[in-house]
Structures are given as C-alpha cells and as structure tokens.
C-alpha positions as CSV (number, residue, x, y, z in Angstrom):
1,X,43.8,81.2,9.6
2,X,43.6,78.9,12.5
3,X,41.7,75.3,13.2
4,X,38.9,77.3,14.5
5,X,38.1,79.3,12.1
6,X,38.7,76.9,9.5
7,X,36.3,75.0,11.1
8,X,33.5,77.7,11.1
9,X,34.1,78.3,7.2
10,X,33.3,74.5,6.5
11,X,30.5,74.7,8.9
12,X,29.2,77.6,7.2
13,X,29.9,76.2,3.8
14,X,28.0,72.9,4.2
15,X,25.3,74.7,6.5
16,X,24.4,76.9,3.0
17,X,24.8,73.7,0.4
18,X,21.5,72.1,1.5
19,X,18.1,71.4,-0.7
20,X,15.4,73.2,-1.2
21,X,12.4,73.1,1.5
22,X,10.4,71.6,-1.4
23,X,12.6,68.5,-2.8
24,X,13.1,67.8,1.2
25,X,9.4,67.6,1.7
26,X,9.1,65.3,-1.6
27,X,11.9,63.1,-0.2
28,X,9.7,62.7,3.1
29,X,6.5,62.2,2.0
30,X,8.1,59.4,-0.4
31,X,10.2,57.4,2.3
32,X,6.2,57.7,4.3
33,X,4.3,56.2,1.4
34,X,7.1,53.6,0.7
35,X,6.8,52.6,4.7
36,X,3.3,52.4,4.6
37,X,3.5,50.4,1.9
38,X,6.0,47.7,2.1
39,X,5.5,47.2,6.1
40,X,2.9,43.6,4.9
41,X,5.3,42.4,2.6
42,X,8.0,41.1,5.2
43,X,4.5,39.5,6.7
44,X,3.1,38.0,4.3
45,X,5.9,34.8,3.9
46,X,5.8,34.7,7.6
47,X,2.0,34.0,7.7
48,X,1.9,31.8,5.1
49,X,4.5,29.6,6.1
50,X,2.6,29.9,9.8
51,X,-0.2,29.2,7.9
52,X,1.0,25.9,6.4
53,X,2.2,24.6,9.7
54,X,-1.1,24.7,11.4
55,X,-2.8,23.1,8.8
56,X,0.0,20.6,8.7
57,X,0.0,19.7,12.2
58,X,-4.1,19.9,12.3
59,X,-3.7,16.8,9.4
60,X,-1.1,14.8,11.3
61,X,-3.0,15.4,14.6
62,X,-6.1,14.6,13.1
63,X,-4.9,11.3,11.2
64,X,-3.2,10.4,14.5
65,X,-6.4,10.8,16.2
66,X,-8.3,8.7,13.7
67,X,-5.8,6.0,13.7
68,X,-6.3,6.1,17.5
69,X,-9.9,5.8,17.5
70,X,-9.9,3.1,15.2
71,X,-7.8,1.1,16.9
72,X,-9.7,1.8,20.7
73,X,-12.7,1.2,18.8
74,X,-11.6,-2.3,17.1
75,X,-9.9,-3.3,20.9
76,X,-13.7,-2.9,22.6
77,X,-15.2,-5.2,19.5
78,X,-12.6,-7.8,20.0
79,X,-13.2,-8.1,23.7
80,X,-16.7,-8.3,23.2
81,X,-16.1,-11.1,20.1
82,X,-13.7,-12.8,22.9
83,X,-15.9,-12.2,25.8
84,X,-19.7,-12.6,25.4
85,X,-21.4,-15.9,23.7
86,X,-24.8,-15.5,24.8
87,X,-27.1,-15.1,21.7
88,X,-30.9,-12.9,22.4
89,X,-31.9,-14.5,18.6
90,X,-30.6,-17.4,16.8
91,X,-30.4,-16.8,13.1
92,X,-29.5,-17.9,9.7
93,X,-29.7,-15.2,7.9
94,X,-29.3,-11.2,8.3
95,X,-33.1,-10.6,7.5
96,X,-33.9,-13.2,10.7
97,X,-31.3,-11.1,12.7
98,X,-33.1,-8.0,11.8
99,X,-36.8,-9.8,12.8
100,X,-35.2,-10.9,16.0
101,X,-33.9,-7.6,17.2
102,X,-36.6,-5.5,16.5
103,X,-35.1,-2.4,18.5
104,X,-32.6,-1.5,16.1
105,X,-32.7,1.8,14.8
106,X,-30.3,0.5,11.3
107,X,-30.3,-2.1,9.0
108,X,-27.9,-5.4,10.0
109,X,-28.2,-6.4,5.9
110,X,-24.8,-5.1,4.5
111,X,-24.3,-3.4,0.8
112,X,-20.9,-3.5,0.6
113,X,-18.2,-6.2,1.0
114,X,-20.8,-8.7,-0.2
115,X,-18.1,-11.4,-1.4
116,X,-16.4,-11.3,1.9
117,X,-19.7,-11.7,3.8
118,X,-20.4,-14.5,1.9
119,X,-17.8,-17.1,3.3
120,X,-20.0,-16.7,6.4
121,X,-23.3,-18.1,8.1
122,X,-25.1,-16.2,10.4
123,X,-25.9,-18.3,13.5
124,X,-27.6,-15.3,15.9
125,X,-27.1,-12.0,17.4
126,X,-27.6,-9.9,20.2
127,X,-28.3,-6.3,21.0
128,X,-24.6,-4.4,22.6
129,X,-23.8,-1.4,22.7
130,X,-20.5,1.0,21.4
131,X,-19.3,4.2,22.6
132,X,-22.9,4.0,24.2
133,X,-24.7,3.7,21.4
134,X,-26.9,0.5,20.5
135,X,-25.1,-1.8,18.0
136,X,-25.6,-5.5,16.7
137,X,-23.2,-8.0,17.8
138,X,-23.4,-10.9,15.1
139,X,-22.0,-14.3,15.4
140,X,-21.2,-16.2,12.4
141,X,-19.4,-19.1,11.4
142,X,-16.6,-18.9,8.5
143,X,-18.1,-21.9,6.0
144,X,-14.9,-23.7,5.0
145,X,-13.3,-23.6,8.1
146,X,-15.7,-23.3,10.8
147,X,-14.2,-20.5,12.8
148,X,-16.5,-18.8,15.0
149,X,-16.6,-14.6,14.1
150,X,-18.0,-11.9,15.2
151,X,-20.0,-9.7,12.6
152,X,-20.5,-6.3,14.7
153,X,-22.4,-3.7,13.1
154,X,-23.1,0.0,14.8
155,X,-25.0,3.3,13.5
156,X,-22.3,5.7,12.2
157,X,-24.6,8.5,14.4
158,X,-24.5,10.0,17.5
159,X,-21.2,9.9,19.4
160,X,-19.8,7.7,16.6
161,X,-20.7,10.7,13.8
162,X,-17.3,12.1,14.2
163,X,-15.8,8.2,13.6
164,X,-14.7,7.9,10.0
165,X,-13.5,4.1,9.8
166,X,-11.5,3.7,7.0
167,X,-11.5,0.1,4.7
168,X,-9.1,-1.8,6.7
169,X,-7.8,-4.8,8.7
170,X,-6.3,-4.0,12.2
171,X,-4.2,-6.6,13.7
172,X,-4.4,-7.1,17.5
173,X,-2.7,-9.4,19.7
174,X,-5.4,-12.1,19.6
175,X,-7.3,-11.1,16.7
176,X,-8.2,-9.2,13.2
177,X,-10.5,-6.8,12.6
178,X,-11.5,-5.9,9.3
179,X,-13.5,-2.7,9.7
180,X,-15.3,-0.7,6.9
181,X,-18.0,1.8,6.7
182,X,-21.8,0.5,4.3
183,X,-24.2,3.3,3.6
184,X,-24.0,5.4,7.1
185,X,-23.1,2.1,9.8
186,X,-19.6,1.0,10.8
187,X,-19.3,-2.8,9.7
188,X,-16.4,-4.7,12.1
189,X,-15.6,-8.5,11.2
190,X,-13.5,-10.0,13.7
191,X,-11.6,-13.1,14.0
C-alpha cells in the first residue's frame, strides 16, 4: 500500500466515525441557547462599574460646583459689606428692619443661630440685591467689641433655588463669612 492510499483509508475511516444527525443537532441548538444566554453576563460588571463612575464624578462635580458657588456667592456679600454704607432705614431691631423695608418678599427675623445673632445690634438696613434677586443688607455692630458687620439675608428662591448653603464660615482675604440657611432664606454674617 502506498502514502496515497493510505491516506484515502484514514480519510474514509474518520469520514464514517461521525455522530448521529440527531446528537449533532442537540449539540447546536445547546451551544445557541448557551450564547443567547450568557452574552449580558460579560455586560453586566462593565455597566455597573460604568455605572458607579458617573455617579461618582456627578457627586465630585456637584460638591465642586457647590463649594464654588458658595464661595462666588460669599465674595459678592463681602464686597458689598466692604463697599456700601449708606443705610435706606436706621434700626435697632430686626422687626424695625422689617417695618422699614416694606418691599421684602421674606422675613429679616432669623430662627436659627439665635446665640450667635445675639452678640449683635442692629443699627439699619437697606434693600440690595443677589444673583438678581432682592435681598436685605443689614448692618450691625458686634456688642463687646464694636466691630461694624454685615448681616445679609436673601430668599433661597428664584435663581438662588438651586443654592444649597451649607452651615459654614468661609475665610476670604479680608473677611469671614459665616453662611447658613433659616427656614427657606440664605443668612450671611460677615466680618
């Protein structure tokens, strides 16, 4: 017997070992259901941990944003503590504020942070505005040590419904502002 038709007799040989039309069929139909299935599981990991980025990022962009906003927002109240001494109502107290500027939309009597408030005397206020929105620009005079501050106080509606000021003090180059938010209104005391 030569190579060749050796070669034909292992040829034939495997050509008649093969499985039946049936188990072949089976075999298919199984490697189809087992694609169809499994073809979300290598996606699922990847979504969630694409998932978990964005909201990630969305949290550090938003807290960056807020800390931003805050700080733009205490800048403009310092310059106006800094800048402007003219008075439309002289005062002593926040429900003579309140009777002077008749205008305002909000209460200038605070709820919260009464014990700090206290160490104060209102002197007069004026009507101003932030992110173009009316606001109440108090001056007030720490009691023991007769610093002139500013007591600013702004309706948290409108184009400052999105601000969320958090209880705290921002240091600036020339002053501090302690910001904090009392039942709706943004409360900024500067000095």
């Amino acid at each position: 017997m030569n190579d060749q038709e050796l070669d034909q007799k292992i040829k034939e040989h495997f050509l008649s070992q093969r499985l039946a039309d049936e188990k072949v069929r089976r075999i298919l139909e199984q490697g189809q259901i087992q694609k169809t299935r499994s073809w979300w599981k290598h996606w699922v990991p990847v979504a969630a941990a694409a998932a978990i980025v964005m909201a990630l990022s969305f949290q550090l962009t938003r807290t960056y944003e807020t800390d931003e906003l805050n700080l733009e927002v205490a800048g403009k109240i310092a310059l106006r503590h800094n800048t402007y001494t003219n008075l439309d109502v002289e005062a002593a107290d926040y429900s003579s504020v309140q009777d002077g500027l008749k205008d305002l939309a909000f209460s200038v009597t605070p709820l919260v942070k009464n014990q700090l408030l206290s160490a104060y005397q209102v002197i007069g206020a004026r009507y101003c505005q932030l992110e173009g929105q009316q606001a109440a620009h108090m001056q007030v005079r720490h009691r023991k040590t007769g610093t002139l501050c500013t007591l600013y106080v702004a309706s948290l509606k409108g184009p400052l419904s999105s601000f969320d000021p958090v209880d705290e003090e921002i240091r600036l180059e020339a002053n501090n502002v302690q910001m904090w938010q009392d039942t709706g209104r943004l409360f900024a005391l500067v000095n």
